[in-house]
Backbone bond lengths (Angstrom), bond angles and torsions (degrees), N, CA, C in turn:
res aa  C-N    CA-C-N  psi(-1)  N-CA   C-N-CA  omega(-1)  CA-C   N-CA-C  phi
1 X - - - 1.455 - - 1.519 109.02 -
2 X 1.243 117.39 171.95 0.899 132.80 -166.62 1.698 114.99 -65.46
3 X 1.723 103.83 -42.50 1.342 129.97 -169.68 1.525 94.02 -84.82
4 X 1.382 128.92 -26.90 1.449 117.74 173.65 1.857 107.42 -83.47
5 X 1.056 119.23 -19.17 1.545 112.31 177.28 1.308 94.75 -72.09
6 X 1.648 143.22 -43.92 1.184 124.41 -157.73 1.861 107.89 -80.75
7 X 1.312 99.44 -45.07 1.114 107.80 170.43 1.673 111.42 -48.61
8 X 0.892 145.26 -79.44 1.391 155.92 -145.97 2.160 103.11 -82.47
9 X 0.994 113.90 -45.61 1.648 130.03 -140.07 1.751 81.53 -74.57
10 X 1.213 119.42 -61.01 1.400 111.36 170.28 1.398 137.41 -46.36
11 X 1.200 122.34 -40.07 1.356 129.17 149.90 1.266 138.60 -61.12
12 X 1.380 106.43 -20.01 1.622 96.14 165.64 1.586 105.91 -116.88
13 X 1.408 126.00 5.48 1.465 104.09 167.79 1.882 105.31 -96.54
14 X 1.523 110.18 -1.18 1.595 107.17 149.57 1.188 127.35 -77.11
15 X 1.231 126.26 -18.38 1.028 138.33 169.72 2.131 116.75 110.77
16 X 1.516 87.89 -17.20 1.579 104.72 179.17 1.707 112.62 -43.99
17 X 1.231 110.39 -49.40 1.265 106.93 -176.61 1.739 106.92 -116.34
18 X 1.756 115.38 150.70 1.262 106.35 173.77 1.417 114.82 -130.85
19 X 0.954 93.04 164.98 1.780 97.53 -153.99 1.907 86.30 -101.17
20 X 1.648 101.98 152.53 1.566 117.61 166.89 1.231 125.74 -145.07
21 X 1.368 127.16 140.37 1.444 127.43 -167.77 1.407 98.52 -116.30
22 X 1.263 132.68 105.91 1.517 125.83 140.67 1.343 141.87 -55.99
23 X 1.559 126.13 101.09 1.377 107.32 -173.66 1.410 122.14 -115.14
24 X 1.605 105.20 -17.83 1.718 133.08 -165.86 1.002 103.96 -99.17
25 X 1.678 121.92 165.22 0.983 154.85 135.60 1.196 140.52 -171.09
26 X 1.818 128.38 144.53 1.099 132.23 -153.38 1.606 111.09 -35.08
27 X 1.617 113.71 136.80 1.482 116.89 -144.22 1.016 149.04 46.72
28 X 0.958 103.99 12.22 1.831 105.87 176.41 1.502 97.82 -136.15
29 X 1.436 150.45 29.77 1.010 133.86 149.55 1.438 143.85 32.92
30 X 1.677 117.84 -83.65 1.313 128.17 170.01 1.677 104.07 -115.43
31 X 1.166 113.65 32.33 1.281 109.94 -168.45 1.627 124.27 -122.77
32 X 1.220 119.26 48.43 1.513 133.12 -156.89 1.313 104.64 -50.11
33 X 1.370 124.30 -53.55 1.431 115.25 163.54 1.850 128.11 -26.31
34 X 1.170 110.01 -45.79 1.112 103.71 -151.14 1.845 97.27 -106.96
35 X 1.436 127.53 15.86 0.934 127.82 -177.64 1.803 106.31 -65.90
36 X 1.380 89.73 161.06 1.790 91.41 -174.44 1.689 112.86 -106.96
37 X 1.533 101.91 -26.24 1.487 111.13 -162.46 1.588 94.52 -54.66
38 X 1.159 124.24 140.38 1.441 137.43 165.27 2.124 113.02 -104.44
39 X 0.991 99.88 124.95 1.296 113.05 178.58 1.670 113.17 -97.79
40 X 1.327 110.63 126.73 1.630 98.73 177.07 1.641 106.61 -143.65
41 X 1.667 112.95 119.37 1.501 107.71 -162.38 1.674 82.90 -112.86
42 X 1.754 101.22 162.17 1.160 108.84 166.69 1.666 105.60 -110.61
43 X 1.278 97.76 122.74 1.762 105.97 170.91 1.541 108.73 -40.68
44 X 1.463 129.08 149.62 1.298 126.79 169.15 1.617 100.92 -128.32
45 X 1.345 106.85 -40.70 1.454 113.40 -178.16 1.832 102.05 -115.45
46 X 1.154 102.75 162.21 1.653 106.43 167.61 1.749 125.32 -76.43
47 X 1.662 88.32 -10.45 1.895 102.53 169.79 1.850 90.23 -74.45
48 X 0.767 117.06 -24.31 1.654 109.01 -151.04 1.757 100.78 -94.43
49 X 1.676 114.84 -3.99 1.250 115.40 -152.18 1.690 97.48 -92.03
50 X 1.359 110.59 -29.50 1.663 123.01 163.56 1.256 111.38 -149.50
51 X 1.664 109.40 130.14 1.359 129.36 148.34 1.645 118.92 -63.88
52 X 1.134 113.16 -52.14 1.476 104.99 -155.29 1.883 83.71 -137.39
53 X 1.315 108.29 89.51 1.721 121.34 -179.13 1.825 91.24 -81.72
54 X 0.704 151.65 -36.52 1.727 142.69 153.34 1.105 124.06 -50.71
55 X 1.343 137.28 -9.85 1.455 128.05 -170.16 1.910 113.40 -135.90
56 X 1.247 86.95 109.97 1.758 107.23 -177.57 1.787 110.12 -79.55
57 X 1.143 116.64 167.68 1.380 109.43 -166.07 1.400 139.73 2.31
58 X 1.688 113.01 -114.84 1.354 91.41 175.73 1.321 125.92 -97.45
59 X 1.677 126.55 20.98 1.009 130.52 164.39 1.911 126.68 -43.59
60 X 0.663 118.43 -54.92 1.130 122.99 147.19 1.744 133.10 -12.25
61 X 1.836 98.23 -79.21 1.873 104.14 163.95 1.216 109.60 -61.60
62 X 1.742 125.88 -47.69 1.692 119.83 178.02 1.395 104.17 -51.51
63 X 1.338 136.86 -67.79 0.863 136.19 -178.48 2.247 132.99 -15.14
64 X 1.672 70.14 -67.08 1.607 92.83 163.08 1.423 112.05 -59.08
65 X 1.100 113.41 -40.06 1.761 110.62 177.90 1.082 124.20 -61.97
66 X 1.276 120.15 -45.77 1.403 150.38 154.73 1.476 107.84 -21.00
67 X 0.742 131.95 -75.75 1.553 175.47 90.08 1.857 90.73 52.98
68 X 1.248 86.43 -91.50 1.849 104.85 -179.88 1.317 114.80 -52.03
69 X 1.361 121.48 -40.10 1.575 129.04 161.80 1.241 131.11 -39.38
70 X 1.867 106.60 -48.22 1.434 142.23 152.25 1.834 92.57 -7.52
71 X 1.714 64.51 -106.00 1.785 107.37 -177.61 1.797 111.06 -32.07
72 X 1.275 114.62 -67.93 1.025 110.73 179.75 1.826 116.08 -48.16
73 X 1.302 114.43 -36.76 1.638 117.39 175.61 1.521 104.62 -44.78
74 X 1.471 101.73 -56.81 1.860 92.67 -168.43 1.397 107.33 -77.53
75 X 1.750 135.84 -32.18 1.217 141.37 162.91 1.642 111.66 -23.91
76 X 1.132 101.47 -82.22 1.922 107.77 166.91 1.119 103.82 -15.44
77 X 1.232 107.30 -105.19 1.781 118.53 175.44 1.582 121.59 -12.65
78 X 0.879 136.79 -48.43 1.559 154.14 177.64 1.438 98.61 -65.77
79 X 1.444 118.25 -42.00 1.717 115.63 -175.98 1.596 95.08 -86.23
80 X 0.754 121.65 -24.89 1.427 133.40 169.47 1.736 124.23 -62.73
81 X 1.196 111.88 -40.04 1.334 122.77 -175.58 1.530 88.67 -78.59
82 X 1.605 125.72 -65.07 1.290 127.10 -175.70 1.422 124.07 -41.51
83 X 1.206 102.98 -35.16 1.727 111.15 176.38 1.428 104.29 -75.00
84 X 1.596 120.54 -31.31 1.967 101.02 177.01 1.276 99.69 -79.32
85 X 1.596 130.99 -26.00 1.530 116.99 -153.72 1.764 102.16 -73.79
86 X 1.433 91.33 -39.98 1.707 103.49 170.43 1.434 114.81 -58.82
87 X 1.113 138.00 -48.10 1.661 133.26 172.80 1.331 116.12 -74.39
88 X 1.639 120.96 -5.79 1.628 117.13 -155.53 2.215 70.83 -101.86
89 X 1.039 115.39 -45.46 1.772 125.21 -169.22 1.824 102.60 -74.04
90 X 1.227 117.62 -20.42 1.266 110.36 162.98 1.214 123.67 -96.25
91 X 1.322 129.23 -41.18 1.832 138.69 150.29 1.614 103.08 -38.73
92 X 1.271 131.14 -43.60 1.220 110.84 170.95 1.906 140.75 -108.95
93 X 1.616 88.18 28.56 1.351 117.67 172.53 1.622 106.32 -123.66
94 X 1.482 116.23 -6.12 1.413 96.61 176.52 1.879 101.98 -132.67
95 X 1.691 83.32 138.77 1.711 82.04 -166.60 1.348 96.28 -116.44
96 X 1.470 110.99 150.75 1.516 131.24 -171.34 1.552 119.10 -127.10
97 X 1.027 148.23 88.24 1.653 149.60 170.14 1.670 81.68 98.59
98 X 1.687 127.28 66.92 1.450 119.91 152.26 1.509 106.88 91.12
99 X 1.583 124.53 -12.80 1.659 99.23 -162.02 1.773 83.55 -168.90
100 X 1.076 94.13 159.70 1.578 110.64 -161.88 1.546 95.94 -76.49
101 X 1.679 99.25 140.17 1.994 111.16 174.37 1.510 111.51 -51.65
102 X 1.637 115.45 -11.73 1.550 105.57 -166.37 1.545 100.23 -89.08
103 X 1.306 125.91 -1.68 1.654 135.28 -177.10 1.725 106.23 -87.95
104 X 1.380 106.77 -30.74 1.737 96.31 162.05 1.570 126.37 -77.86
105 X 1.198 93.37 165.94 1.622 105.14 -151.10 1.826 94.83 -106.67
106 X 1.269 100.20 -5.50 1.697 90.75 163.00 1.960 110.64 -92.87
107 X 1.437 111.95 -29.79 1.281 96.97 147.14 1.053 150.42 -64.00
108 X 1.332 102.73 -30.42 1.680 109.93 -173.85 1.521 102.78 -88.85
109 X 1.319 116.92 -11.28 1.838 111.86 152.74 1.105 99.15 -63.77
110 X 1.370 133.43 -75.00 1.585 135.13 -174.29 1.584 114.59 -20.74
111 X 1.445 101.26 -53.81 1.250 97.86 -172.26 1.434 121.29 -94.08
112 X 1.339 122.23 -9.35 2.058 116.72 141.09 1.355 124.37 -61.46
113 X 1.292 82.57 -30.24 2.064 83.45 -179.74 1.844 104.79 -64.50
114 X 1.100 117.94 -49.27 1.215 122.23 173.30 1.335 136.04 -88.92
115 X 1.054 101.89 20.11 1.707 119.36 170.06 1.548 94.67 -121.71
116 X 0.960 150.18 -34.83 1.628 160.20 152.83 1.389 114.85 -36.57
117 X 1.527 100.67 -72.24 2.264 93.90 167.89 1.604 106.66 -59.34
118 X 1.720 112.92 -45.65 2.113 99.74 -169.18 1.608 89.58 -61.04
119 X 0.998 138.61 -27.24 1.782 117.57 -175.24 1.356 115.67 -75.49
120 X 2.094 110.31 -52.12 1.336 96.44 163.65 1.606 144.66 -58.13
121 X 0.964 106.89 -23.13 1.664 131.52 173.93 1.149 89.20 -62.69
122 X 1.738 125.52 -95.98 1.564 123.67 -169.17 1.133 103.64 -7.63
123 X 1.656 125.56 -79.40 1.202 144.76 -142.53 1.753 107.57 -62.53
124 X 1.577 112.12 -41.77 1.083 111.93 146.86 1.265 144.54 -35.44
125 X 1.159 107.48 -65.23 1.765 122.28 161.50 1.561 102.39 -46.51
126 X 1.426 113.73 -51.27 1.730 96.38 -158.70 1.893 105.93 -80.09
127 X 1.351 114.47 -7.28 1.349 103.26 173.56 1.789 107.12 -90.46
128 X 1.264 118.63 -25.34 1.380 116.17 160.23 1.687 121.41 -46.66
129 X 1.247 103.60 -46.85 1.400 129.23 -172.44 2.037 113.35 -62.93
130 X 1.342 86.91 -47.28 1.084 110.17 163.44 1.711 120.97 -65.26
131 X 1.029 126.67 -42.21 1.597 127.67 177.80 1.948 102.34 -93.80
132 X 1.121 92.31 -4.06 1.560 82.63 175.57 1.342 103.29 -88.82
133 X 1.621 116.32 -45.94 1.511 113.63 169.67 1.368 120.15 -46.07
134 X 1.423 128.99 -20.09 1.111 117.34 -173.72 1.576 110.88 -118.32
135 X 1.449 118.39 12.79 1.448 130.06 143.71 2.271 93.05 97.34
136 X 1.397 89.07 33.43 1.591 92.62 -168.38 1.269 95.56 -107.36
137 X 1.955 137.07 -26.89 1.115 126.98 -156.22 1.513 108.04 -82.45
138 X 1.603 102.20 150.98 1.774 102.64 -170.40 1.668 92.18 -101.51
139 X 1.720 111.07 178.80 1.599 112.37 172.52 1.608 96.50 -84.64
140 X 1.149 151.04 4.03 1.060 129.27 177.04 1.659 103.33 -96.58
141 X 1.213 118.77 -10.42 1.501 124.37 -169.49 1.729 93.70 -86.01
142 X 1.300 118.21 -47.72 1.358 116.93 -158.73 2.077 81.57 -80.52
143 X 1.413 144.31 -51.32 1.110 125.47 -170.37 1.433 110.56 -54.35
144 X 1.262 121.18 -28.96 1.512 126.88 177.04 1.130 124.43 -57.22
145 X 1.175 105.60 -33.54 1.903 115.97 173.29 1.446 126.62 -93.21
146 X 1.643 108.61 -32.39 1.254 117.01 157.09 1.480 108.95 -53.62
147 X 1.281 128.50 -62.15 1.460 144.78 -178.75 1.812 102.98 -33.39
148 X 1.090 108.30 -35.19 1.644 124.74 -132.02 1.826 79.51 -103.07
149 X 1.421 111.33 -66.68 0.954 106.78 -164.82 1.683 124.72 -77.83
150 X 1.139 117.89 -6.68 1.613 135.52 169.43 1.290 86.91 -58.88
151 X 1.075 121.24 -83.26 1.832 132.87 -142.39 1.542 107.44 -76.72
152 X 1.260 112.37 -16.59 1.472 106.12 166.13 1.707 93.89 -87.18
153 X 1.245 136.22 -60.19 1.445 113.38 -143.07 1.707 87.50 -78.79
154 X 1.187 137.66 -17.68 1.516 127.83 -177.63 2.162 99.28 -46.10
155 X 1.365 93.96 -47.19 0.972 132.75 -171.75 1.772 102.88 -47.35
156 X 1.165 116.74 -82.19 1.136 114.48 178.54 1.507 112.66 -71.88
157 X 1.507 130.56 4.08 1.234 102.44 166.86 1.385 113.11 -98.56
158 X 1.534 108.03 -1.51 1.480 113.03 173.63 1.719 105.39 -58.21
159 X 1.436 112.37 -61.57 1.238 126.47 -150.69 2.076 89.38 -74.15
160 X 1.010 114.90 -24.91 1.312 113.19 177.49 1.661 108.49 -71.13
161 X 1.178 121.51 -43.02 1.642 128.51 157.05 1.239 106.42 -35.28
162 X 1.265 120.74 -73.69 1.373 130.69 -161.66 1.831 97.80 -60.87
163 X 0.970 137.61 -30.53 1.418 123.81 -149.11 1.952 95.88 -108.95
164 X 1.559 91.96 -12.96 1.705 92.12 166.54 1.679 104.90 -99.25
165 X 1.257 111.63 8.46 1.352 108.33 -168.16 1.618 145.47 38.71
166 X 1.554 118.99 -81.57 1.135 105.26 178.09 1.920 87.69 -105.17
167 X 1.076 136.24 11.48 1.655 114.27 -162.21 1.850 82.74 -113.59
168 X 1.797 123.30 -5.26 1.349 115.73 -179.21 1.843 113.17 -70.05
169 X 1.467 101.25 -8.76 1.789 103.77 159.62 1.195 125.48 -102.03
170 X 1.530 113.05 12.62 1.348 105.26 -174.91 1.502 98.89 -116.52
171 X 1.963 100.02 138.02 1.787 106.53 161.92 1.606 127.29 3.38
172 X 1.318 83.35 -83.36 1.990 114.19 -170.15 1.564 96.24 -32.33
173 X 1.295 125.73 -57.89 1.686 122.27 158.13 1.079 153.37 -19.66
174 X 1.512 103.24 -53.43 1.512 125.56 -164.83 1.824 121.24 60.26
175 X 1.031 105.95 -16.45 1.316 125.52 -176.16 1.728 102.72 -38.01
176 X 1.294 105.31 -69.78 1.701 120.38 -173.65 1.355 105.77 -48.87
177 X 1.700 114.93 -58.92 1.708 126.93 164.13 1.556 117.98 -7.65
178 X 1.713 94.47 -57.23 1.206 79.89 -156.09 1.599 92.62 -99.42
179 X 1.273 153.25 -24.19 1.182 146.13 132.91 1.551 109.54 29.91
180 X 1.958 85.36 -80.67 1.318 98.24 -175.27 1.639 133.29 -47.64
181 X 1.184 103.99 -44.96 1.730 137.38 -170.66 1.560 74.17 -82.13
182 X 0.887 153.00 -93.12 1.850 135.12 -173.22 1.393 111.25 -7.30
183 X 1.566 110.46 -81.79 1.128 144.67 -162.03 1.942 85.86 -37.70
184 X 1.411 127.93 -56.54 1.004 135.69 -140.16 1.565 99.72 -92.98
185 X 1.172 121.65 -58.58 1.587 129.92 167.38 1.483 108.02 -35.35
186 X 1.435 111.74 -47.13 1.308 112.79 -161.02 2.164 99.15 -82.44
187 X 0.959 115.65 16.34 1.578 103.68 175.86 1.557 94.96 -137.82
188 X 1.677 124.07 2.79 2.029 106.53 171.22 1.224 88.77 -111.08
189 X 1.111 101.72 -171.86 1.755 118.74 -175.19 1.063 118.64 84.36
């Protein structure tokens, strides 16, 4: 509601208050339906008697997923763009047999191949983005792009490792960073 955005929206984009979504639990994994834990609050106030008076079962947690799937689709990509801009600025600051790595042609495949999926992906996202604005996008459309966009940018930050070689595990990079934060996006949601 309206009175819960004012209430709430300030406190957690200060950071004062933080917001949490429960969806798991032991055995049931990706499986919100079938969770067992039972929750039972006692009303104290009549604010407290419903949060969300519009939303029947699990509309609500899908919802939120939905949501995070979104976000996370273009998220990827963005860690993704950073990992070529970082290998495209180290390939052409570090030179090997006389002349910089960005003058070979096994990099400079590397680096169309991965400027080619972050464009197709984007483009993905923004026609999702686009039918969501207009109340047309389904949850299998937004898992499709989330799906889509994990495994490509996992993808290019691999090949971005490889083309910084041994400095693609080190800090000073970020390269590995975001690897990781890949690695991890790409198995919740």
């Amino acid at each position: 509601t309206e009175e819960q955005k004012q209430k709430y929206i300030p406190g957690l984009a200060s950071g004062e208050l933080v917001g949490c979504f429960g969806l798991t639990e032991p055995n049931h994994g990706s499986d919100p339906a079938g969770m067992e834990t039972k929750a039972r609050r006692v009303p104290r106030t009549p604010e407290e008697w419903s949060d969300l008076p519009k939303v029947r079962g699990l509309g609500g947690p899908f919802g939120c997923l939905n949501n995070a799937r979104f976000g996370i689709a273009f998220g990827t990509l963005g860690a993704a763009e950073s990992c070529f801009h970082l290998a495209r600025q180290y390939a052409l600051d570090r030179s090997q047999f006389g002349r910089p790595l960005a003058q070979t042609q096994l990099i400079q495949l590397k680096f169309a191949d991965m400027l080619t999926e972050i464009t197709l992906g984007l483009q993905a996202c923004l026609r999702v983005a686009r039918l969501k604005d207009e109340g047309k996008a389904t949850p299998e459309m937004i898992s499709l792009i989330k799906r889509n966009s994990c495994g490509k940018s996992l993808d290019i930050a691999r090949k971005a490792r490889d083309i910084l070689g041994g400095n693609g595990i080190v800090d000073e990079y970020q390269v590995m960073r975001h690897m990781v934060n890949l690695e991890t996006v790409n198995t919740y949601e």
